[in-house]
C-alpha positions in Angstrom: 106.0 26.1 -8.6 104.3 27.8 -11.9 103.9 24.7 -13.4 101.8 23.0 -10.2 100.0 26.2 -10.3 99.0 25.5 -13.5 98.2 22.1 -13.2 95.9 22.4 -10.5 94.1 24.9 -11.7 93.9 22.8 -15.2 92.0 20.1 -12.3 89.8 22.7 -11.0 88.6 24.0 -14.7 87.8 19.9 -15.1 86.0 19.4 -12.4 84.1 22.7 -12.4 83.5 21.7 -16.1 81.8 18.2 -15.0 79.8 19.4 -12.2 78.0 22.2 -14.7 77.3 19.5 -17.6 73.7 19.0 -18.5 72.2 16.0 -16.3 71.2 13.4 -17.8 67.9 11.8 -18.7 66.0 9.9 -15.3 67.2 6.0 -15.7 67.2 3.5 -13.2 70.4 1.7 -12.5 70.7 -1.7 -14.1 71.8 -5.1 -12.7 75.3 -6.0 -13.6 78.2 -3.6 -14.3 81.6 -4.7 -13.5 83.6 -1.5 -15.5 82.2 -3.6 -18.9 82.8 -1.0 -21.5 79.5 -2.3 -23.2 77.6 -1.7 -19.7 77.8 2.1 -20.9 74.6 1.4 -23.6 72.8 0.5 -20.5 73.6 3.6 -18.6 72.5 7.0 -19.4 75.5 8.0 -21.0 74.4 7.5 -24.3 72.4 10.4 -25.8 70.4 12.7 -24.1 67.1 12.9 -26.0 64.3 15.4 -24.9 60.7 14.0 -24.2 62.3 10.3 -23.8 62.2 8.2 -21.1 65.7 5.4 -21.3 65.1 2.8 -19.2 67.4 -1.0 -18.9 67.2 -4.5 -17.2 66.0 -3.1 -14.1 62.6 -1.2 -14.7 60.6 1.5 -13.4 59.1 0.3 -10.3 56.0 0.6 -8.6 56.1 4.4 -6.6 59.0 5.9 -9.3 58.4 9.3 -10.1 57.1 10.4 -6.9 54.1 7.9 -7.1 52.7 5.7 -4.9 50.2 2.9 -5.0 46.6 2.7 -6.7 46.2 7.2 -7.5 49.3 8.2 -6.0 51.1 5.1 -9.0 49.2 6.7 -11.4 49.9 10.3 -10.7 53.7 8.6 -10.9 53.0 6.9 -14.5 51.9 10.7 -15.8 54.6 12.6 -14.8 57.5 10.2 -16.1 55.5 9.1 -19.2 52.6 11.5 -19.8 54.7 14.4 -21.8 57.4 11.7 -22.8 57.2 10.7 -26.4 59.1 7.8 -27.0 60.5 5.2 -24.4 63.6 2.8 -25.1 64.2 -0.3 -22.7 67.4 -1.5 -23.3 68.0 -5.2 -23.0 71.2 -7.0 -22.4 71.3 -9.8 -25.1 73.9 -11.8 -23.1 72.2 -11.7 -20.4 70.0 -14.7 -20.2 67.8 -15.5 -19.6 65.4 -13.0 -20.3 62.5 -13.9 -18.1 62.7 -10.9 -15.0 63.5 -8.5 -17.4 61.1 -9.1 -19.7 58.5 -9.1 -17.0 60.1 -5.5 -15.8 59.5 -4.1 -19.4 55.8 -5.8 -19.7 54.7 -3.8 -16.4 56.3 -0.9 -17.6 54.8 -0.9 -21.0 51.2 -0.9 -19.2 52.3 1.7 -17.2 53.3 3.7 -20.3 50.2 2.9 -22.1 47.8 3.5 -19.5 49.4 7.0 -18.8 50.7 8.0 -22.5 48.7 5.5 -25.4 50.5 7.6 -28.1 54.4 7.0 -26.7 56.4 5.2 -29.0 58.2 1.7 -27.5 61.9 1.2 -28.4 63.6 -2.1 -27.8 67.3 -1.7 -27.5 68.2 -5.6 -27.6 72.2 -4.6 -26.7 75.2 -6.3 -26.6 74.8 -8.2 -30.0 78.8 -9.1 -29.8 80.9 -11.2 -29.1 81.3 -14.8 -29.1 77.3 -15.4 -28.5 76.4 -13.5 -32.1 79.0 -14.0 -34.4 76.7 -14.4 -36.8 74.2 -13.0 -38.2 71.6 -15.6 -38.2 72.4 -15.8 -34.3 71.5 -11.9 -33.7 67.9 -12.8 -35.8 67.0 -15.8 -33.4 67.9 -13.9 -30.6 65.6 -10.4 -31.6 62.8 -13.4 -33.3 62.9 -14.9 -29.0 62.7 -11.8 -27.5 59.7 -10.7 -29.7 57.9 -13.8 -29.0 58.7 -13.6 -25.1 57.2 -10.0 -25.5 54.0 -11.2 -27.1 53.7 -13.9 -24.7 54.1 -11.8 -21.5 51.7 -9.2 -22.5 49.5 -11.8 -23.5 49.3 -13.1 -19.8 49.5 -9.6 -18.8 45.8 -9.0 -20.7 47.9 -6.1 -23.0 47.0 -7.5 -26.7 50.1 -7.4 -29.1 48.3 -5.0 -31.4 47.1 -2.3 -29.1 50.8 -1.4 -28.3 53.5 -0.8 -31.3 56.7 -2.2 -29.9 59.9 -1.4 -32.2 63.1 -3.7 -31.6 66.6 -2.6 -32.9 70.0 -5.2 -32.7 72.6 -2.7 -30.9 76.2 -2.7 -30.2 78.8 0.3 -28.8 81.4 -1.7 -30.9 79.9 -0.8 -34.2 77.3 2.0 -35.7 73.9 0.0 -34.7 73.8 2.3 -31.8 73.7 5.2 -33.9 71.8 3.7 -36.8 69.2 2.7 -33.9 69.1 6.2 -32.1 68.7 7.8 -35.3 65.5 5.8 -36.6 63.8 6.7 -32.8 64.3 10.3 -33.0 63.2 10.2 -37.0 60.3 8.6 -36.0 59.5 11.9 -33.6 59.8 14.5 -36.2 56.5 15.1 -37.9 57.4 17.1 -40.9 60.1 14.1 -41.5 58.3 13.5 -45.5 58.7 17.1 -45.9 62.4 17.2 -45.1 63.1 14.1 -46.9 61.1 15.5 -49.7 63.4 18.9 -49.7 66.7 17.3 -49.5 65.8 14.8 -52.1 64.9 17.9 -54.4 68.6 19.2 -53.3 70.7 16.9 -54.3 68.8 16.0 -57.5 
């Protein structure tokens, strides 16, 4: 009898536990799934990074964020993106081909832009495992296609290349890419990033 007393209330310290963690960041849910261990990249159960908006395959549509059409869209655009300072879309590499998603991330870029010209663009080309990219020449063709397919699309989308600063990063959960990736995004947020590196260098030397 103790020990099912204690084991139930072991459960109940769990679950109260799990209901009071932090939410997540806002991410739309992405096409796919199946319990794929590497699906958890492209849900937000990552890293929760303030000011950021994560976003996967299926994109911010017209009316998220409370918005509508026309006004009410862009009154939308500036709540999700306006105080955001970076936004990652994160693309499943094995999932190809990459023509809906790319237009997904080409309308949400011109949403971003419009609302926030300053946010910094992410590219989280995930998935870079497996049989498809053993190689390393294979993840390069497949980040050198997706860069081209971006440049095209906002091309016919009337968004030139060089008015937006697009970032792409080769990920995988099975290795530290992730990591490596996440860490160069949330340097690239920190203004007084010379100064610290100019500190620690002085540190160690």
């Amino acid at each position: 009898e103790l020990q099912r007393h204690y084991e139930q209330s072991t459960m109940n310290d769990m679950n109260g536990n799990m209901s009071s963690a932090p939410s997540m960041l806002r991410q739309p849910p992405v096409h796919g799934g199946g319990g794929n261990p590497s699906d958890e990249m492209n849900n937000a159960n990552v890293m929760d990074l303030p000011n950021t908006v994560i976003t996967g395959n299926s994109a911010l549509g017209p009316g998220d964020g409370q918005g509508g059409e026309g006004a009410g869209e862009n009154d939308g655009d500036a709540q999700i993106f306006g105080r955001a300072t970076a936004l990652i879309f994160v693309l499943d590499a094995q999932d190809e081909p990459y023509d809906h998603v790319l237009q997904h991330f080409t309308e949400t870029v011109k949403r971003a832009a419009r609302a926030n010209p300053h946010i910094a663009i992410e590219v989280f080309i995930n998935k870079v495992d497996g049989e498809l990219f053993l190689s390393d020449e294979a993840k390069y063709d497949c980040r050198r296609d997706v860069m081209q397919q971006v440049t095209d699309e906002l091309a016919d989308a009337g968004v030139m290349p060089d008015s937006v600063q697009i970032s792409y990063h080769l990920t995988s959960i099975y290795d530290h890419s992730v990591f490596e990736a996440f860490s160069r995004v949330v340097q690239k947020l920190i203004p007084q990033l010379p100064t610290l590196e100019n500190l620690l260098n002085v540190l160690v030397s």
